[in-house]
C-alpha positions as a LaTeX table, in Angstrom:
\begin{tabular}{lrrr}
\hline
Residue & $x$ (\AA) & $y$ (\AA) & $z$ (\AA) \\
\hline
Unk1 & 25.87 & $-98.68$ & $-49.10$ \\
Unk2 & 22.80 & $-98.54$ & $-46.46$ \\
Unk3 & 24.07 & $-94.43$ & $-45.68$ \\
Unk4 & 23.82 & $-93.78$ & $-49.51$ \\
Unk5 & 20.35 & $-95.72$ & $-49.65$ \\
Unk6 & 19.15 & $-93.72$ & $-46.78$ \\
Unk7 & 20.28 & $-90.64$ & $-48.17$ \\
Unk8 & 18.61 & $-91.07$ & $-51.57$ \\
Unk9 & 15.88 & $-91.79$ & $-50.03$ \\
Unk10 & 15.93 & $-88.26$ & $-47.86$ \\
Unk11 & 16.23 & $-87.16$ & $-51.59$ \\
Unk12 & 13.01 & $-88.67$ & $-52.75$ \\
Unk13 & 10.71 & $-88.62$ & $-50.34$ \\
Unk14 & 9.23 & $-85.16$ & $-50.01$ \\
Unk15 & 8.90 & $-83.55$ & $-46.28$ \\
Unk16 & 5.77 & $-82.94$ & $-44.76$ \\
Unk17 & 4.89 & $-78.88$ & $-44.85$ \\
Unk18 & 2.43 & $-77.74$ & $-42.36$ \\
Unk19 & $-0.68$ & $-76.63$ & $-43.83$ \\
Unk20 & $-1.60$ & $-73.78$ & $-44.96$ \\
Unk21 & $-3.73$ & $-71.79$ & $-42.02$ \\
Unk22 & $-6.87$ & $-69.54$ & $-42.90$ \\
Unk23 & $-5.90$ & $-65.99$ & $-43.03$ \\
Unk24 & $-7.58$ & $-64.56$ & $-39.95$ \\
Unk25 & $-10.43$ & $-62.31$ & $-40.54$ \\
Unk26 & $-10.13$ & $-58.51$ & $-40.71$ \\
Unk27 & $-12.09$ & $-56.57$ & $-38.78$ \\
Unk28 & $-13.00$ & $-52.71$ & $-39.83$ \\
Unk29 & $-10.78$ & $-50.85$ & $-38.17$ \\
Unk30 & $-14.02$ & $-48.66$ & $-36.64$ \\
Unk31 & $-15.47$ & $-51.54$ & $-34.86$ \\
Unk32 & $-12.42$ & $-52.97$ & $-33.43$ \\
Unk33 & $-11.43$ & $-49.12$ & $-32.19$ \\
Unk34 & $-15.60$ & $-49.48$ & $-30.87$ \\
Unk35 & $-14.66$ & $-53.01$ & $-29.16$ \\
Unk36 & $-11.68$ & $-51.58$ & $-27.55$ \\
Unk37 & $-12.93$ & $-48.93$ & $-26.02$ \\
Unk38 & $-15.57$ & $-51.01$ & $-24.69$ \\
Unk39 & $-12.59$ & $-52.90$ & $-22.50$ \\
Unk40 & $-12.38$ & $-49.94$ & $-20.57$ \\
Unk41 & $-15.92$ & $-50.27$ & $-19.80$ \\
Unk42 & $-17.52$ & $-49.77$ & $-16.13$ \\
Unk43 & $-19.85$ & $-52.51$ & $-16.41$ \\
Unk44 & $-18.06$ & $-56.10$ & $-16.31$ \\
Unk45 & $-20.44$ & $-57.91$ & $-18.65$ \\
Unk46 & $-19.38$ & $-55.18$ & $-21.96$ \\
Unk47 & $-15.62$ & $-55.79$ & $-21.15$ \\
Unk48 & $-15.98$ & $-59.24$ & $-21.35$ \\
Unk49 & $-18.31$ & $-58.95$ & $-24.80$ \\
Unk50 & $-15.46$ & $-56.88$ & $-26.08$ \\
Unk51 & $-12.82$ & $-59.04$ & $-25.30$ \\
Unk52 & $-14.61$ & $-62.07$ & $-26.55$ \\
Unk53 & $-15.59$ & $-60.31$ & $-29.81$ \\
Unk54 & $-12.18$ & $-59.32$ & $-30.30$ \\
Unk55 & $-10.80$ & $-62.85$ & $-29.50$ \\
Unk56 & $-13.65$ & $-64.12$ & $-32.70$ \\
Unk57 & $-11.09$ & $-61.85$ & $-35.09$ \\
Unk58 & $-7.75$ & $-63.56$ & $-33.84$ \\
Unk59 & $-4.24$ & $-62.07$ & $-35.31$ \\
Unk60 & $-6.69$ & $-59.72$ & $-36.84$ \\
Unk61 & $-7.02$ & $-57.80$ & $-34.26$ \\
Unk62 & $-3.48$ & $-57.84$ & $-33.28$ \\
Unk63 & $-3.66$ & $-54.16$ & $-31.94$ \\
Unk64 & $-5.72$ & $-54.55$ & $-29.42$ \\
Unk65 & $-3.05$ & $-56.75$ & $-27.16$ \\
Unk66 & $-1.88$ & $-53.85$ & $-25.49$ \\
Unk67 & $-5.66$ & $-53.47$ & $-24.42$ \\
Unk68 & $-6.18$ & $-56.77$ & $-23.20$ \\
Unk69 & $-3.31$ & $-57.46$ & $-21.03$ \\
Unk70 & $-4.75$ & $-55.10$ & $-18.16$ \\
Unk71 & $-7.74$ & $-57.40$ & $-18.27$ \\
Unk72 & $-5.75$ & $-60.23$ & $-17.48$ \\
Unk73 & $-5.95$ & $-58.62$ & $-13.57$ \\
Unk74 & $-9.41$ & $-57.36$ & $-13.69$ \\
Unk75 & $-11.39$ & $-58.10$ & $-10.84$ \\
Unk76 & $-14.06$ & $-60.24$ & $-12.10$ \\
Unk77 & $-13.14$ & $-63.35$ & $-13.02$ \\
Unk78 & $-15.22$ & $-63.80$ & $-16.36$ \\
Unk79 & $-13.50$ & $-60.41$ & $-17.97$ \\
Unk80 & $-10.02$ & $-62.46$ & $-17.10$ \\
Unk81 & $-11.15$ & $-65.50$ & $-18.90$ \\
Unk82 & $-12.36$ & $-63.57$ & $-21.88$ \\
Unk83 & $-8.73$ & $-61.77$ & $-21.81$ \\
Unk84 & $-7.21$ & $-64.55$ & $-22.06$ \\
Unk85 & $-9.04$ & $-66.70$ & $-24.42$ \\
Unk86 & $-8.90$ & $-63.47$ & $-27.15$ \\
Unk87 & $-4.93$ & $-63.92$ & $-26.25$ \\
Unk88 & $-4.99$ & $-67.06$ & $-27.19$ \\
Unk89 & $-6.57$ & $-66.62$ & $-30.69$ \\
Unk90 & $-4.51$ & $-64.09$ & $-31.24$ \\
Unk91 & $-1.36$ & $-66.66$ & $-31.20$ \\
Unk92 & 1.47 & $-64.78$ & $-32.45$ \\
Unk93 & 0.61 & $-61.40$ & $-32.33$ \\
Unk94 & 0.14 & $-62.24$ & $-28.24$ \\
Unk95 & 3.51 & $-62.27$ & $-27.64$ \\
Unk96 & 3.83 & $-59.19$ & $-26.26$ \\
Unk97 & 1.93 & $-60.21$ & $-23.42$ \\
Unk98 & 4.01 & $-63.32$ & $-22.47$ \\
Unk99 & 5.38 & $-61.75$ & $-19.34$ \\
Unk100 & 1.67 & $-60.59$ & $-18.24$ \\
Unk101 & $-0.01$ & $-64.51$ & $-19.09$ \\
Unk102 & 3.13 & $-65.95$ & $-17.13$ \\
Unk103 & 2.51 & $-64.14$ & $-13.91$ \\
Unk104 & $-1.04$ & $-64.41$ & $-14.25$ \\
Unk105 & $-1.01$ & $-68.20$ & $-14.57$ \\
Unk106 & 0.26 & $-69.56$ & $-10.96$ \\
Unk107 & $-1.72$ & $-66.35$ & $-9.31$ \\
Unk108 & $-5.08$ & $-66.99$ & $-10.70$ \\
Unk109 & $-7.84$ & $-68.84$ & $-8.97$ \\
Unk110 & $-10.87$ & $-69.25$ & $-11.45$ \\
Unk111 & $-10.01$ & $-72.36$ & $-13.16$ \\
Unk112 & $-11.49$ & $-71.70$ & $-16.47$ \\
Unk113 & $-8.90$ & $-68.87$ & $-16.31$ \\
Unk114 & $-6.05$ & $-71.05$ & $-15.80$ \\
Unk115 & $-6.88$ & $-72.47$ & $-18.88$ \\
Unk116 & $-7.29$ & $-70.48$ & $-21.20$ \\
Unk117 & $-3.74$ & $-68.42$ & $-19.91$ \\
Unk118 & $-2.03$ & $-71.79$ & $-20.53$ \\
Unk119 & $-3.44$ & $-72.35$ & $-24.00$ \\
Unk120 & $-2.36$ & $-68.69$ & $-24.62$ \\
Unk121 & 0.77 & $-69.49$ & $-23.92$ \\
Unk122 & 1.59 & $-72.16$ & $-26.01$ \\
Unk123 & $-0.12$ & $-70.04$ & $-28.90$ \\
Unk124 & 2.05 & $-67.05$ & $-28.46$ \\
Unk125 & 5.09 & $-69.05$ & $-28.86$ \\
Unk126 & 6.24 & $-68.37$ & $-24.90$ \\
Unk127 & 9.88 & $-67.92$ & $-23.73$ \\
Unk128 & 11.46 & $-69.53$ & $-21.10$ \\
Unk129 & 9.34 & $-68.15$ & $-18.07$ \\
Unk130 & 6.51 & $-68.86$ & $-20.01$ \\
Unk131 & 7.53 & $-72.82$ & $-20.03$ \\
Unk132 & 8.52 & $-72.58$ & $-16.50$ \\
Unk133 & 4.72 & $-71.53$ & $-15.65$ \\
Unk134 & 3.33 & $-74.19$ & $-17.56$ \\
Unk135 & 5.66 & $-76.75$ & $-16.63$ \\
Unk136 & 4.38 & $-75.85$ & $-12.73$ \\
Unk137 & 0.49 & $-75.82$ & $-14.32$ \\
Unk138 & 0.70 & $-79.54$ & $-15.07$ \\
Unk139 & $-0.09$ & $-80.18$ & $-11.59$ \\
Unk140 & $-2.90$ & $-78.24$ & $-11.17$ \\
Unk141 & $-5.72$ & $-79.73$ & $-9.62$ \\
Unk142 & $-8.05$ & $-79.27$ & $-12.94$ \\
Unk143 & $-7.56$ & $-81.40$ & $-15.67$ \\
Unk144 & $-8.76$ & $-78.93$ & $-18.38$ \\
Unk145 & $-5.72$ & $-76.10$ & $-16.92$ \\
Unk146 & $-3.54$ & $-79.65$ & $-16.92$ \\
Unk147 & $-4.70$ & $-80.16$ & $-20.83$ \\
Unk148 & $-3.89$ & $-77.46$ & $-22.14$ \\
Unk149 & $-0.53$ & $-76.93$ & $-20.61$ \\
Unk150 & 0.45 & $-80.16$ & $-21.89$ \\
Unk151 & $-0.84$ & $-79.45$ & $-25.46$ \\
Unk152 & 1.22 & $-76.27$ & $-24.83$ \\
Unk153 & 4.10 & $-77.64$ & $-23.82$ \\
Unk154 & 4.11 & $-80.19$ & $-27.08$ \\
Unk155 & 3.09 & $-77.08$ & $-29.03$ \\
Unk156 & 6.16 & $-75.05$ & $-28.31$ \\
Unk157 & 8.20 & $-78.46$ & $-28.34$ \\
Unk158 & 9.89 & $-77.66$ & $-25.59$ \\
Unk159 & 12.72 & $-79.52$ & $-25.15$ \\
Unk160 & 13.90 & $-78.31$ & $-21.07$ \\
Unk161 & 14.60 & $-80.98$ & $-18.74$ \\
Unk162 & 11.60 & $-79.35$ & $-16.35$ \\
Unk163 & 9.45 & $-79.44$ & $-19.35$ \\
Unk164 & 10.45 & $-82.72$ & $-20.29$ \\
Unk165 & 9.58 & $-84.07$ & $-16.19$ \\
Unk166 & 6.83 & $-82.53$ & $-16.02$ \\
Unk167 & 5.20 & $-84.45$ & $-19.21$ \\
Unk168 & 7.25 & $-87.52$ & $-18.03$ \\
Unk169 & 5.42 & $-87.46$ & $-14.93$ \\
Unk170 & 2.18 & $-86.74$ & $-16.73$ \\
Unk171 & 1.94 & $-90.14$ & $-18.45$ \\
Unk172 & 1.02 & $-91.30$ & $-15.64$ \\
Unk173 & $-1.95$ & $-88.85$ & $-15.01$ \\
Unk174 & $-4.97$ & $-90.46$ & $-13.76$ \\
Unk175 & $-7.14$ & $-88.46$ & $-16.94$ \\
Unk176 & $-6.80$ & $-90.38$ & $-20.18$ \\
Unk177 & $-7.00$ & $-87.32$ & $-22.50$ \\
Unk178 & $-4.04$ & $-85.96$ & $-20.56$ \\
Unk179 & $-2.08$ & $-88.85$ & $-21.07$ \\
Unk180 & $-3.12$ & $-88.71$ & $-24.51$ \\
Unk181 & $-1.34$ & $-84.57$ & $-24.62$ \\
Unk182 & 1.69 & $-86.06$ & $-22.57$ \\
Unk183 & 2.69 & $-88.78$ & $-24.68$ \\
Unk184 & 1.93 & $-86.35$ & $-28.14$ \\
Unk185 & 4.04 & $-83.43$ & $-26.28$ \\
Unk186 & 6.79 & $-85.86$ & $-25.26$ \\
Unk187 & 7.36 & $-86.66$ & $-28.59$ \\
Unk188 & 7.40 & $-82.77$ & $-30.06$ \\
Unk189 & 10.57 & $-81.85$ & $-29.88$ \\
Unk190 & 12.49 & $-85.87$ & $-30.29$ \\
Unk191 & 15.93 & $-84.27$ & $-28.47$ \\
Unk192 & 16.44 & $-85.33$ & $-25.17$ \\
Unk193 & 12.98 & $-87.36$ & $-24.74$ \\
Unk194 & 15.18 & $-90.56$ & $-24.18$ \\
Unk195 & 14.02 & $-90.80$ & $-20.57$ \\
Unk196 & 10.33 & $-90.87$ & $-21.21$ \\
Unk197 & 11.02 & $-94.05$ & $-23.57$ \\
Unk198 & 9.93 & $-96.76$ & $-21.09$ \\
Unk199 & 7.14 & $-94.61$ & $-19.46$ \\
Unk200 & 5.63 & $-94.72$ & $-23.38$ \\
Unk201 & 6.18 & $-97.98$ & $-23.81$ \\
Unk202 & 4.22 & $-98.93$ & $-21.42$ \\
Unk203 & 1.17 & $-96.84$ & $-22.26$ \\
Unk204 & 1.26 & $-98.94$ & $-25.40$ \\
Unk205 & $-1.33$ & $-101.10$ & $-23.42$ \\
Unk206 & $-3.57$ & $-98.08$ & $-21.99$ \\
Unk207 & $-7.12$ & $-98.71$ & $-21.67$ \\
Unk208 & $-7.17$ & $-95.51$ & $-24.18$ \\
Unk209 & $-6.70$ & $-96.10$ & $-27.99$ \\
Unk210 & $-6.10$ & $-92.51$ & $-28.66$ \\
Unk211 & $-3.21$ & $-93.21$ & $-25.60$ \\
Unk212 & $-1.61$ & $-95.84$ & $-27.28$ \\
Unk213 & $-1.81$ & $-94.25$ & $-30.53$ \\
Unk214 & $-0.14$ & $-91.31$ & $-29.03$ \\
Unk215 & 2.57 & $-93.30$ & $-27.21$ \\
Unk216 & 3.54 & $-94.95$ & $-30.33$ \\
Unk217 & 4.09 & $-91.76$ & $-32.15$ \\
Unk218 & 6.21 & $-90.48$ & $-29.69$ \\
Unk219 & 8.60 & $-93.90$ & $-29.78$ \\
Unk220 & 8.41 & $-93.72$ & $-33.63$ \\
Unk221 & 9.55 & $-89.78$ & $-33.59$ \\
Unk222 & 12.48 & $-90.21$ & $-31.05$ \\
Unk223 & 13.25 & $-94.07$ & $-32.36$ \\
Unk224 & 15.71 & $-94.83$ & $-29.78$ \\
Unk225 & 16.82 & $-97.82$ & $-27.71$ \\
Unk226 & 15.32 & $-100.82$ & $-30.40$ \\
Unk227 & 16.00 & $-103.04$ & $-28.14$ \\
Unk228 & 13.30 & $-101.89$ & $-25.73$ \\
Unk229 & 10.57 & $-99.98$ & $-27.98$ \\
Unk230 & 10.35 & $-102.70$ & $-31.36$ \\
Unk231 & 9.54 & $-105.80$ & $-29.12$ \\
Unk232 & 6.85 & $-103.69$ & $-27.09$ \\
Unk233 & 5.26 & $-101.82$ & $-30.57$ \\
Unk234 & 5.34 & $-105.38$ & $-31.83$ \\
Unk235 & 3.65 & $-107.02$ & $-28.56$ \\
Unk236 & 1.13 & $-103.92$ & $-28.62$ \\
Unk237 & 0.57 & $-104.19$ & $-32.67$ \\
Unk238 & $-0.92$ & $-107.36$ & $-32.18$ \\
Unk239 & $-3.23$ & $-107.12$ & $-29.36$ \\
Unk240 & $-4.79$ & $-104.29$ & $-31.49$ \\
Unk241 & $-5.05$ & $-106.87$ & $-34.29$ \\
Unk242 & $-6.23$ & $-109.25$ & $-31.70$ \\
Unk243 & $-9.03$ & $-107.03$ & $-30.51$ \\
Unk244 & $-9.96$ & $-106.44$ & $-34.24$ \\
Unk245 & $-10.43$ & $-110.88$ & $-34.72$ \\
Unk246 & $-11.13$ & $-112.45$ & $-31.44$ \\
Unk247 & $-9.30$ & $-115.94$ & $-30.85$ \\
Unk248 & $-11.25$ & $-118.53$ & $-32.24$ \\
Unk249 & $-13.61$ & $-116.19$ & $-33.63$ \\
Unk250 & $-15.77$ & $-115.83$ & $-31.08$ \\
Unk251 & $-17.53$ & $-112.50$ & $-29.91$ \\
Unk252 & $-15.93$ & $-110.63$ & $-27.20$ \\
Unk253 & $-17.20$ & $-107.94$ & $-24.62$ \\
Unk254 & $-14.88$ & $-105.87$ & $-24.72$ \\
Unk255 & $-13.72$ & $-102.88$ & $-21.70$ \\
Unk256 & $-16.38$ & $-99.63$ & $-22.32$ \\
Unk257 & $-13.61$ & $-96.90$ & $-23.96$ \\
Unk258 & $-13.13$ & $-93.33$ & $-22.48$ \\
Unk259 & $-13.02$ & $-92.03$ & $-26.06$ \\
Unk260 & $-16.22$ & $-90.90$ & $-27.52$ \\
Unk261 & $-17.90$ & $-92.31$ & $-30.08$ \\
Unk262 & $-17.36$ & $-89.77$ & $-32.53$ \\
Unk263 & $-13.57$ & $-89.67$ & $-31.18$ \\
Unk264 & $-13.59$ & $-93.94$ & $-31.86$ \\
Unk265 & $-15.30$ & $-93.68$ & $-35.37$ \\
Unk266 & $-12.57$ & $-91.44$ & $-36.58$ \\
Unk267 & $-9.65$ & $-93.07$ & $-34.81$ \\
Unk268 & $-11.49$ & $-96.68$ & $-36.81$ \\
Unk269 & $-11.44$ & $-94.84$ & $-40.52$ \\
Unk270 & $-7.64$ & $-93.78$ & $-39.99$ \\
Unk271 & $-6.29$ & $-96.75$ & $-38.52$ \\
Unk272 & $-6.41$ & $-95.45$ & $-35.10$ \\
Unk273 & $-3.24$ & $-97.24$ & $-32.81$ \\
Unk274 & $-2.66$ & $-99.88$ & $-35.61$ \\
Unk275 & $-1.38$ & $-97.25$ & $-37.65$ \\
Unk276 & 0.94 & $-95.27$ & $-35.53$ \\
Unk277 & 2.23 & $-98.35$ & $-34.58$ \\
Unk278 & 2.98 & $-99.43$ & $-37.51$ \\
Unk279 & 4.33 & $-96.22$ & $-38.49$ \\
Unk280 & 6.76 & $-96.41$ & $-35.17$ \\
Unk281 & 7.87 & $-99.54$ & $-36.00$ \\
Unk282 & 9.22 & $-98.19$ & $-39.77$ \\
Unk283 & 11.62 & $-95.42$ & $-37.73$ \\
Unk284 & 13.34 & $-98.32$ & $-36.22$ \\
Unk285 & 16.09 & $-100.19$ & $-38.20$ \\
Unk286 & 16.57 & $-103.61$ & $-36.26$ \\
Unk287 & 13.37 & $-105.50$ & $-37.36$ \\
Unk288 & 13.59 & $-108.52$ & $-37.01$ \\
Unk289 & 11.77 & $-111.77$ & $-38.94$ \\
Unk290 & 8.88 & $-111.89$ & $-36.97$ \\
Unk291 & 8.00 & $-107.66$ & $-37.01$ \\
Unk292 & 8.44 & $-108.11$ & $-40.75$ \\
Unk293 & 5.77 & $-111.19$ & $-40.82$ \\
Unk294 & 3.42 & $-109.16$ & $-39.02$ \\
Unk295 & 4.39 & $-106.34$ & $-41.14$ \\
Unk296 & 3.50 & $-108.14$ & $-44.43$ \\
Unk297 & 0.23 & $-109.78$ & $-43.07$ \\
Unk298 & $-1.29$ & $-106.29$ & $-42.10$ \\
Unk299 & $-0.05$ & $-104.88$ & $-45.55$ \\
Unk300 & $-1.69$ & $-107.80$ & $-47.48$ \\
Unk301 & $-5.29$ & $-108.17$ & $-44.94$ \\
Unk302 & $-5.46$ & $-105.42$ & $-42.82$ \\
Unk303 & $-9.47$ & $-103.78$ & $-43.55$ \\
Unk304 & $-7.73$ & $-100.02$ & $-43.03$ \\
Unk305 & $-6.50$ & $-98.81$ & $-46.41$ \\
Unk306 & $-4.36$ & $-96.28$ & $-44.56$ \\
Unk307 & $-2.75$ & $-99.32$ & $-42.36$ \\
Unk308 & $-2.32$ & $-100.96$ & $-45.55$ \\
Unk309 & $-0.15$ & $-98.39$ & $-46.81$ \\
Unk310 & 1.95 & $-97.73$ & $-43.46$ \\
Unk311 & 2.59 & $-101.56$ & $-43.36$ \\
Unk312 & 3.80 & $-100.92$ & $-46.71$ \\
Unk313 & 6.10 & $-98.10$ & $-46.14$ \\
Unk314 & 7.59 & $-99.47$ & $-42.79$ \\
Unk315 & 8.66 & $-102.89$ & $-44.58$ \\
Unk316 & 10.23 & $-100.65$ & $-47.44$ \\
Unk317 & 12.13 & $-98.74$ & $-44.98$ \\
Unk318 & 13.50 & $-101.36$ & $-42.81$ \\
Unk319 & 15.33 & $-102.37$ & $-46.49$ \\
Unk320 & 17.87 & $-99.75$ & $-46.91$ \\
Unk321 & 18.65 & $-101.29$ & $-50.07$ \\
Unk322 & 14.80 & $-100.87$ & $-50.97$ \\
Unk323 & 13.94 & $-96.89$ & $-52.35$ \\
Unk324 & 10.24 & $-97.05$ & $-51.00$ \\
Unk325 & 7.75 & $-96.48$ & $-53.57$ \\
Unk326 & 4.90 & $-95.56$ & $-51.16$ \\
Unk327 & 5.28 & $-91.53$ & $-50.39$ \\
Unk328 & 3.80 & $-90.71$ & $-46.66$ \\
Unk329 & 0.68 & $-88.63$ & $-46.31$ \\
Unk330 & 0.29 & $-84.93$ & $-46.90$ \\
Unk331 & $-0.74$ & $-83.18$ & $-43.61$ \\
Unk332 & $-4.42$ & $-83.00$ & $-43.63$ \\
Unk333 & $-6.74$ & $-81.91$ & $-40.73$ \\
Unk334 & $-9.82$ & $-84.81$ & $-39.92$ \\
Unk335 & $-13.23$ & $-83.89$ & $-39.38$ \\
Unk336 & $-14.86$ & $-84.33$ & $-36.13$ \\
Unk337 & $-17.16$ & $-82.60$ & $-33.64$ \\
Unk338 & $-16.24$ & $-78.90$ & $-33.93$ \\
Unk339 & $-17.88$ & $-78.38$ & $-29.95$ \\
Unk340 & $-15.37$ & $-81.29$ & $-29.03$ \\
Unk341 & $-11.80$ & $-80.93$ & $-27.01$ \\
Unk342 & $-9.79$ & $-83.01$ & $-29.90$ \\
Unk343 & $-8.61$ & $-82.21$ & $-32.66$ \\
Unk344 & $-7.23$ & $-85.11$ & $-35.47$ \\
Unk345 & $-5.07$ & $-84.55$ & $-38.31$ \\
Unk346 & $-2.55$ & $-86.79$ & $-39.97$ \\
Unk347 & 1.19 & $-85.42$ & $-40.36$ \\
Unk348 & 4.02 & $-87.18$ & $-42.28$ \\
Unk349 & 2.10 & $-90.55$ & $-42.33$ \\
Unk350 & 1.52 & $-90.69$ & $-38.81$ \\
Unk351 & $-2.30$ & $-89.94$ & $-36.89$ \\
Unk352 & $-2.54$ & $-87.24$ & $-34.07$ \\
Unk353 & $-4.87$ & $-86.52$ & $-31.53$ \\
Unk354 & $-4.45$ & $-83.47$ & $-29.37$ \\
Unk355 & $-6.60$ & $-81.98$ & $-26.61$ \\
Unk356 & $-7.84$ & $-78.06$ & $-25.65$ \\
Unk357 & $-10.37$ & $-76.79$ & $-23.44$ \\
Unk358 & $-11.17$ & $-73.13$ & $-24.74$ \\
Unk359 & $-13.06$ & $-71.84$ & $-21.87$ \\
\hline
\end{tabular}
């Protein structure tokens, strides 16, 4: 009965489709042939002008990889950053310079480099040397190079057991926003992400909001070991409701956040934590009495419509013998500070927050 409920309603509910990216710009085949040439250039400063303009076209200017990957060794460090960060936007179509942006990465000693050759390559959809470079760029000594090879690592969902210590370890990071990428990467690719459970449970009570939001996405995407993950979510889901009414009613000062306050105003709007750990709690079939309680308060009071509706659809699918009526979220993409590291989006019903440093 409950595997026939479940299955019907795999049936109804429609899957979440990634959305639809803007088709890169086209550049006229004379000026790109213009900019490439000018990557030959004596003079440092037009090589990295070139590459940069050529990284502003992306997968448009897929031909000039070839071009760029001698760059990636060029002896001033500003033409190697520029290399790299028109790489990067080039996602795909920089493939055939995975071997190049591997070696480059643990060799390279401008930091802003590092960077962008770890963003680069996550975007180009890296093999397994590629992962094994990133994995080691986790502990480098800059937290923007760190950043990005966790979002990298979470990007290519990379499911290794170095990839999967590395990011382990990383929860732990002293930098919020890369705890934040850890906990999102961790829960990329769900298989094998069993040990990191307890390490995310715990950042359910990080000084971060965008950390514990992130934490509780991962528990709700690999939804294992209920006995450990529903009572934390359910400990964590109401200190956030705590912090939102005081005890007794009374005004509180609370801890300054790391997030900024754009970064806070958007995670308020969506739901921020509350949400995902709400949403978390839904993947898990054991709830008991008091989850559902909680469950039914924030569906009936809560003053986020979008908690509202995840209280909603959690409760419906802790019933198997309940076909929820509430359908999760389209993918959709959040507004925020276009200058800013973060990106927000909503997938499947569930918030995300994800850090890059383009350098």
């Amino acid at each position: 009965m409950a595997r026939a409920a479940l299955l019907a309603f795999a049936l109804l509910v429609p899957s979440a489709s990634p959305a639809e990216e803007a088709e890169p710009r086209r550049p006229d085949p004379k000026e790109l042939e213009i900019q490439v040439m000018r990557l030959k250039d004596t003079v440092a400063s037009f090589r990295e002008r070139a590459a940069r303009k050529i990284g502003e076209w992306g997968s448009g200017a897929r031909s000039a990889v070839p071009s760029l990957i001698p760059l990636l060794t060029d002896g001033e460090p500003s033409v190697r950053r520029a290399a790299a960060f028109a790489l990067a936007r080039m996602e795909k179509e920089a493939a055939p310079a995975e071997a190049a942006l591997a070696a480059a990465l643990p060799k390279e000693p401008d930091p802003g480099t590092r960077a962008n050759l770890a963003w680069a390559l996550g975007a180009a959809g890296t093999g397994q040397g590629g992962r094994a470079a990133l994995a080691k760029a986790m502990k480098d000594p800059d937290v923007a190079v760190r950043v990005n090879a966790a979002r990298a690592l979470g990007d290519l969902a990379a499911p290794e057991a170095a990839a999967l210590a590395a990011l382990t370890a990383a929860l732990k990071d002293a930098e919020w926003t890369m705890r934040a990428n850890a906990a999102w990467a961790v829960g990329a690719p769900r298989e094998r992400a069993r040990p990191a459970v307890a390490s995310l449970a715990r950042l359910l009570a990080d000084e971060s909001q965008t950390v514990r939001a992130m934490a509780a996405r991962a528990l709700g995407r690999i939804a294992e070991d209920d006995d450990l993950c529903v009572p934390a979510l359910l400990r964590a889901l109401q200190e956030e409701c705590d912090r939102l009414v005081p005890p007794g009613g009374g005004k509180t000062v609370p801890s300054k956040p790391p997030e900024d306050p754009t970064l806070l105003d958007r995670l308020a709007k969506e739901g921020g934590a509350r949400r995902n750990m709400v949403w978390a709690l839904g993947r898990f079939g054991s709830l008991k009495k008091e989850a559902k309680a909680l469950l039914q308060s924030l569906q009936e009071k809560d003053p986020c419509p979008a908690v509202r509706g995840a209280a909603k659809t959690a409760i419906e699918r802790a019933d198997v013998t309940v076909l929820p009526s509430a359908m999760e979220e389209q993918p959709r993409d959040i507004a925020g500070d276009p200058k800013a590291p973060w990106r927000m989006a909503v997938s499947g019903g569930c918030l995300q927050v994800v850090f890059r440093h383009e350098k």
